[in-house]
N, C-alpha and C positions, 0 to 999 in steps of 0.2 A: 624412572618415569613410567607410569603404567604399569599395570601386572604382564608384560610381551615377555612370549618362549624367546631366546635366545637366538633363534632362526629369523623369528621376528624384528627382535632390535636391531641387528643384522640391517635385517631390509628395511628398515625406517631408516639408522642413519643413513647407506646407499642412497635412497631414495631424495631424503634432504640434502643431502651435498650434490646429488644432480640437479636437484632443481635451483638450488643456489647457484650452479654452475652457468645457468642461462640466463641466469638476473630476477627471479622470483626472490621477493622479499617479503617474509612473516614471522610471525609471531611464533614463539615457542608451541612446538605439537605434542600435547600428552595424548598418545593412542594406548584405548581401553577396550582391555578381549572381555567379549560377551556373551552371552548364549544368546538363541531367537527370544527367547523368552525377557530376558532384560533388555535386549535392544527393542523389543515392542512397547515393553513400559516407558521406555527413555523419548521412542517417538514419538507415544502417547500424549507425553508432558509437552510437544515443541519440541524436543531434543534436548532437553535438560532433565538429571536427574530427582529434580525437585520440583513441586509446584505446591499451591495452596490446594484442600480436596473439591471436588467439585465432576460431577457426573459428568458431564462431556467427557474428560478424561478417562473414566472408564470406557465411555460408551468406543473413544476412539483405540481400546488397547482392544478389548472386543473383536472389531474390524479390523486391525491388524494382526491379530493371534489367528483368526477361522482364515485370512486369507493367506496367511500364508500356510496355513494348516491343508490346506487342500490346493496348494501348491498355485495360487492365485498370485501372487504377489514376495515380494522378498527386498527388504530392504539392503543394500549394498554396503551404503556408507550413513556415516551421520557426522556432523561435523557442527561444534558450536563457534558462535562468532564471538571471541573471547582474548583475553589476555591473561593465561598463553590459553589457546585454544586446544580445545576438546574432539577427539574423535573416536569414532566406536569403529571397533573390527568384529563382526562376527565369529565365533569360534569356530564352526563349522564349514568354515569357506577353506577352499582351495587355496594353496600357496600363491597359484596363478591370480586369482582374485583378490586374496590381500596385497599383493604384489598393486595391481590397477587399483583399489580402492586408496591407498596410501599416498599412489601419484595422481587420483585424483583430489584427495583433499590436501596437498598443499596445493596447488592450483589455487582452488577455494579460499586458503586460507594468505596466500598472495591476493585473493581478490579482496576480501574482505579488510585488510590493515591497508592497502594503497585506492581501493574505487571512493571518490569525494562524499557518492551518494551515503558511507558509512564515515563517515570520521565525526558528525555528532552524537553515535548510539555510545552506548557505555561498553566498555570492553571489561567490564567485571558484573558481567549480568547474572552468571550463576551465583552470586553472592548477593545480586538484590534481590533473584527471583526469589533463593531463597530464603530472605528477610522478609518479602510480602507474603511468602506461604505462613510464614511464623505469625506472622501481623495476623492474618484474615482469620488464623486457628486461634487468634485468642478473640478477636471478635466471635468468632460462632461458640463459643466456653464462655464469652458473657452475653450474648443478645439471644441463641440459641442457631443451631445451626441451619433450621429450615431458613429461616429470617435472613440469615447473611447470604445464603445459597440464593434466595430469590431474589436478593439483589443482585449477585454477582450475575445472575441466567439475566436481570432486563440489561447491565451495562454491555454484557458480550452480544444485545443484539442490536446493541449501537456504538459496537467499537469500531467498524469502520467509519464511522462519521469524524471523521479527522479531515486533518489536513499534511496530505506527506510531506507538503514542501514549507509548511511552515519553519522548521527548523532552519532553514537555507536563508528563509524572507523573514524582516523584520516585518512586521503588517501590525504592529505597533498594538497599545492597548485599549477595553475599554470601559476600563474600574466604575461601576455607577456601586453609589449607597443604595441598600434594598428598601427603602421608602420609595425613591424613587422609581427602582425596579417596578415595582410593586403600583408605582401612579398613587403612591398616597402622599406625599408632599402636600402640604396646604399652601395656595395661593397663596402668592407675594401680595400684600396691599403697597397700594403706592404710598410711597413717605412724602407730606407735606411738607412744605417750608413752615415753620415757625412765622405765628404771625399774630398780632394783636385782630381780637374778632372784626373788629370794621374793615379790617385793611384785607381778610382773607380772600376775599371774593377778588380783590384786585395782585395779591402775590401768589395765589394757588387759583387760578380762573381755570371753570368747570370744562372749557375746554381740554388746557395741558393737561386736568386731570381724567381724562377720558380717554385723549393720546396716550398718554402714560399705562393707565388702565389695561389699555390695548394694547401697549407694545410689552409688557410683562406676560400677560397672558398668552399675547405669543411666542415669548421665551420661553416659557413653562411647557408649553405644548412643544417646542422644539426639543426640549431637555429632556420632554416625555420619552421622545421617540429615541429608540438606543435598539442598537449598537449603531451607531455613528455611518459604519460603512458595513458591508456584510460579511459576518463571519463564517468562514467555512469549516474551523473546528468545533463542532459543536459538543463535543465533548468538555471543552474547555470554556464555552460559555456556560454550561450546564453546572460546570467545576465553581465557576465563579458567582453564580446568579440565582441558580437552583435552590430551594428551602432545603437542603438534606441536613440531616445529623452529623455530627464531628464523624465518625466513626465511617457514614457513608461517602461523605469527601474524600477520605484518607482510603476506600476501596477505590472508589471512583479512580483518583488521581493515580492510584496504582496502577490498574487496568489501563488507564489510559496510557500509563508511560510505558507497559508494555507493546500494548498497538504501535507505540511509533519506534518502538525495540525492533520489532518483527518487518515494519513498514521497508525501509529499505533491503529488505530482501526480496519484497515484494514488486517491486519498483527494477531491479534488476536480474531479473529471474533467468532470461535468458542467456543473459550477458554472465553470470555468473557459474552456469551451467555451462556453457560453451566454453569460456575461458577454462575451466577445471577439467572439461574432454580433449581441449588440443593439448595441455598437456598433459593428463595420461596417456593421451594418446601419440604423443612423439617420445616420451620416457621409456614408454614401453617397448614400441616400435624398434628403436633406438638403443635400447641398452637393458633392458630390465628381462625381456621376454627371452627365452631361451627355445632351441626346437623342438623339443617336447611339450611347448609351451604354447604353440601359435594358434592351432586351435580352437583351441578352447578360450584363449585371450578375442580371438574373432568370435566366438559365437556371444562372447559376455557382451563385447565393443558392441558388434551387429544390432543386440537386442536394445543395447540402451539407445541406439540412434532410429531404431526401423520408427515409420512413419507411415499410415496410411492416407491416401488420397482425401482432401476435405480437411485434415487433422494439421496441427502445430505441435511438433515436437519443441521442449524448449533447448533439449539437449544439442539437436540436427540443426534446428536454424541457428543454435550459437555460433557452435564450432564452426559450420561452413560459413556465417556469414564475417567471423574474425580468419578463417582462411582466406577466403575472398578478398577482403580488404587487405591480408597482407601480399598477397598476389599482385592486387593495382600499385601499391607502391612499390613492391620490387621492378615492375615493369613501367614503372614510372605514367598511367593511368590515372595521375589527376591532374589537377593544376588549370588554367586558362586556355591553353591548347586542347587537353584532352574534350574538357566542357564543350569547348565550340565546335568540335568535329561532332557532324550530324551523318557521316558515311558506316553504315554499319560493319562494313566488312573491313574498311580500315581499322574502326573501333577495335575488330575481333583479330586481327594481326597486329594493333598495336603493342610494341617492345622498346622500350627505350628507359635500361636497366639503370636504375635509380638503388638497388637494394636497401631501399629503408622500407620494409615490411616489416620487421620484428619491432622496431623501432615503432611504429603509425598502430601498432596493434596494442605497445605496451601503454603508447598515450589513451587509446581509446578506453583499454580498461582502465584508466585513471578517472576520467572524465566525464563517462557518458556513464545513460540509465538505459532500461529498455528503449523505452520509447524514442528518445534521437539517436539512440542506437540504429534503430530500424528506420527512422524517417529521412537516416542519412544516408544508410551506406546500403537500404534494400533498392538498389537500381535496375531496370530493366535486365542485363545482362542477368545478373542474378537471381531475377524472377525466373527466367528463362529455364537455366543450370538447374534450376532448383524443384522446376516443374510448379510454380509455386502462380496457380489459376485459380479462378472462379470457378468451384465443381455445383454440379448440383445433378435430379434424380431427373432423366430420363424418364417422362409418363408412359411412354408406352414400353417400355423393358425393365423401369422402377431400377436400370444400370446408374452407378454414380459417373458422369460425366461430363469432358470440361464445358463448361458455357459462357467463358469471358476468360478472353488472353490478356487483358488489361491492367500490369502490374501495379498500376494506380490503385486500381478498384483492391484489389487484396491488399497491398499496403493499408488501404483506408480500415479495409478489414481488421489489420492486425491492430494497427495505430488506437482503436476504438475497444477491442476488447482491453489493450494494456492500459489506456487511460483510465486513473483513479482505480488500478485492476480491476476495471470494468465493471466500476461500481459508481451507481447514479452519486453525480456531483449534487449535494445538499449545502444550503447555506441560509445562517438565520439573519435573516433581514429587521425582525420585530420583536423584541420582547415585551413591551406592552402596547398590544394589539387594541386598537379602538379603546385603547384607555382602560384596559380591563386587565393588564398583567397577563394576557395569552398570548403564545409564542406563537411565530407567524417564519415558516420556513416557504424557501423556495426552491425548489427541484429545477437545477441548471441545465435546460432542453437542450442536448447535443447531438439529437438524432433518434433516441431511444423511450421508447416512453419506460414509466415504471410500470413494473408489477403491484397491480393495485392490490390486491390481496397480502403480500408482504409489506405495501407501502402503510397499510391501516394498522398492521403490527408493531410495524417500528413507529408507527404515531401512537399506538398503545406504551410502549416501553418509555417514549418521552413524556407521555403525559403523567407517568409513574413518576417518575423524578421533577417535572416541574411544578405538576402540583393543580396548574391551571388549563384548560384548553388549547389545543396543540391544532394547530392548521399547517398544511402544505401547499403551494400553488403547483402544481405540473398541467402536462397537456396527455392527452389521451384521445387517442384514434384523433387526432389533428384538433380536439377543442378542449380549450381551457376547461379546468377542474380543480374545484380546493376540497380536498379531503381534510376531514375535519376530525377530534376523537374529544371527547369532553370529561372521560373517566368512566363513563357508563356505554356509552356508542358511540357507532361510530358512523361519520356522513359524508357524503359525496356531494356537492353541488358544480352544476356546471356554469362557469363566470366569463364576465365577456369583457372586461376595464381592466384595468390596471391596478394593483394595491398602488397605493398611495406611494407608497417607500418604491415602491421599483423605480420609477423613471425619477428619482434622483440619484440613486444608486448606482442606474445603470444596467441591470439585470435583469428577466424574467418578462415574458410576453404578455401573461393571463391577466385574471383578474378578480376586483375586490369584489364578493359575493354581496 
């Protein structure tokens, strides 16, 4: 397994029979020694050996080669979510170091085979990735390489336009024919009865036929309007609905299956990070670190936890806040009683030893994501411990300090960065807009306007793949606005109604321009 010195395989299997010893369950670990040099290209890619070519990737091996060239940055570990999973050792590390990097990626790799948020991703992804790198290189060997490159550069600047929770939620489908798509279906005429010429006026009377008339024509106009309810994957309406060529469906659909590859790692970032520091951090502790060893195990531990004031470590708030929570149940700190005691100093002496802490910690890395990760278990007490305030700059010292003790308010904080990773919720309401086959999104206001400068962007890269004019509804500085791009320009109008689609739908405050 791997090319590992002997010293090393050593310490892998030690390390896998400890962490077996405490109930971590994973997937087989192939650990692979590297120089700086290939663990940069391997970062480069996402963490896989392989991808399709494409300039971001350089641009990102670039940025990791100068920083750590000048002593800015250094990667630790790298670990793929895989079956059996992937991990890189750097060559150059300290015994002490591989030592913590090895116990921190099974951590990792217990997170990844048992957390819910990953059991629909594919656990043979370095074999799809790369099957799509093989794919997109014979697309650019017959279309020409700029051609495929500049589609692959507008889908990567709308691959977060997904939906992470699709995979979890049926939200069912909404297959239209592209006539229809399109608004070109021709009226229904209404069918007469059969009737000898004198008697028509009395078996087809110009009335029914006027009703009729009318209630077809407002089928039609109902059948017009699609998608049914609003979609939040837009990549997948785009997949379905879009004018592209065989060849750009089949990048399309790639890209896209990657975004939702990577999506739950995104989704529990902190939980997965935390989970993978407590334990290296009790393996080590515990059993692994020797005295010539403590050190410099502290100054690596130190580094990856320090935090400064204003900042989110994902590392710090994992770990302490899965410490934390195994603390309350060992001390028996939930349940109906704990809730109702409103005495703080009780709260802070309460003990009433329950030891199911390991137990309440193994559940949570089953179950949760970031986000009710934190909107469960970040409680006062823990804002407190954690020093975890509302900071901001002193005008007159330009010092950073605290300005709200109110762990509400910073949970909202956090709660808002991780949602959608803090990425404006889009969702397309219309694809034939005013009967003209233009797509008609909505930006789901939660607090944050968009960046309208990046927002006319990604209405350019849409309007690349659909072909027709692309609108947005959002709000800005507090009033309605539809940004618009037509292929040529692009426009802002500020709106004061309703699109038509929202107040059946149910979403989006603005209005029809």
């Amino acid at each position: 397994m791997g090319n590992l010195t002997p010293e090393l395989a050593a310490l892998r299997d030690e390390t896998r029979d400890l962490a077996k010893s405490y109930g971590l369950d994973f997937y087989e670990v192939i650990f692979e020694l590297v120089d700086h040099d290939e663990l940069n290209m391997i970062a480069s890619y996402g963490g896989f050996p392989t991808r399709y070519p494409h300039w971001r990737f350089g641009m990102e091996y670039e940025h990791l080669t100068k920083s750590y060239a000048y002593g800015l940055s250094k990667i630790y570990e790298l670990v793929i979510n895989n079956d059996p999973c992937y991990a890189y050792l750097m060559r150059s590390n300290s015994i002490t170091d591989q030592k913590l990097v090895m116990a921190h990626v099974y951590g990792h790799c217990d997170f990844f085979k048992n957390n819910a948020w990953f059991q629909h991703t594919s656990r043979k992804m370095m074999d799809v990735l790369a099957n799509h790198g093989a794919r997109i290189r014979r697309y650019m060997d017959r279309f020409g390489q700029e051609t495929v490159e500049n589609f692959v550069d507008v889908v990567h600047s709308l691959d977060n336009l997904i939906d992470p929770y699709s995979p979890y939620i049926d939200r069912g489908t909404d297959a239209r024919p592209d006539r229809k798509r399109r608004g070109e279906e021709p009226s229904r005429e209404v069918r007469k009865i059969a009737a000898k010429d004198y008697m028509d006026r009395y078996i087809n009377p110009p009335e029914f036929l006027r009703r009729e008339k009318e209630r077809l024509a407002a089928e039609d106009k109902q059948s017009r309007h699609f998608p049914a309810r609003p979609v939040r994957d837009v990549l997948k309406f785009l997949l379905d609905h879009a004018p592209l060529d065989t060849w750009q469906q089949d990048v399309l659909a790639m890209l896209r299956e990657e975004a939702y590859y990577f999506a739950p790692q995104g989704m529990t970032k902190i939980m997965n990070e935390g989970w993978a520091v407590y334990w290296h951090s009790k393996l080590m502790t515990r059993h692994l670190v020797d005295a010539t060893e403590v050190v410099q195990y502290c100054d690596t531990h130190s580094g990856t936890l320090s935090t400064q004031p204003g900042q989110i470590n994902p590392y710090k708030i994992g770990v302490e806040l899965f410490r934390h929570i195994e603390e309350r149940w060992d001390r028996g700190r939930f349940g109906p009683e704990w809730q109702a005691c409103d005495d703080p100093e009780v709260r802070r002496q309460w003990n009433r030893p329950t030891n199911q802490g390991r137990q309440k910690i193994f559940e949570v890395r089953a179950i949760y994501n970031d986000v009710t990760f934190i909107d469960e278990f970040v409680t006062p007490e823990f804002a407190e411990e954690q020093k975890m305030f509302v900071y901001g700059r002193d005008p007159q010292t330009g010092q950073l300090v605290i300005v709200d003790r109110d762990y509400r308010k910073v949970k909202d904080q956090l709660l808002a960065a991780l949602t959608n990773f803090g990425n404006p919720i889009v969702k397309v309401v219309d694809g034939n807009y005013k009967n003209r086959g233009e797509l008609y999104l909505v930006h789901e206001w939660v607090g944050g306007d968009l960046q309208l400068e990046q927002a006319q962007l990604t209405l350019k890269g849409l309007q690349q793949l659909w072909g027709r004019p692309v609108h947005i509804e959002t709000f800005d500085d507090g009033k309605g606005v539809l940004l618009s791009h037509d292929g040529e320009s692009s426009t802002s109008t500020e709106i004061t109604a309703s699109h038509p689609a929202l107040g059946r739908v149910g979403i989006g405050k603005a209005a029809d321009a």
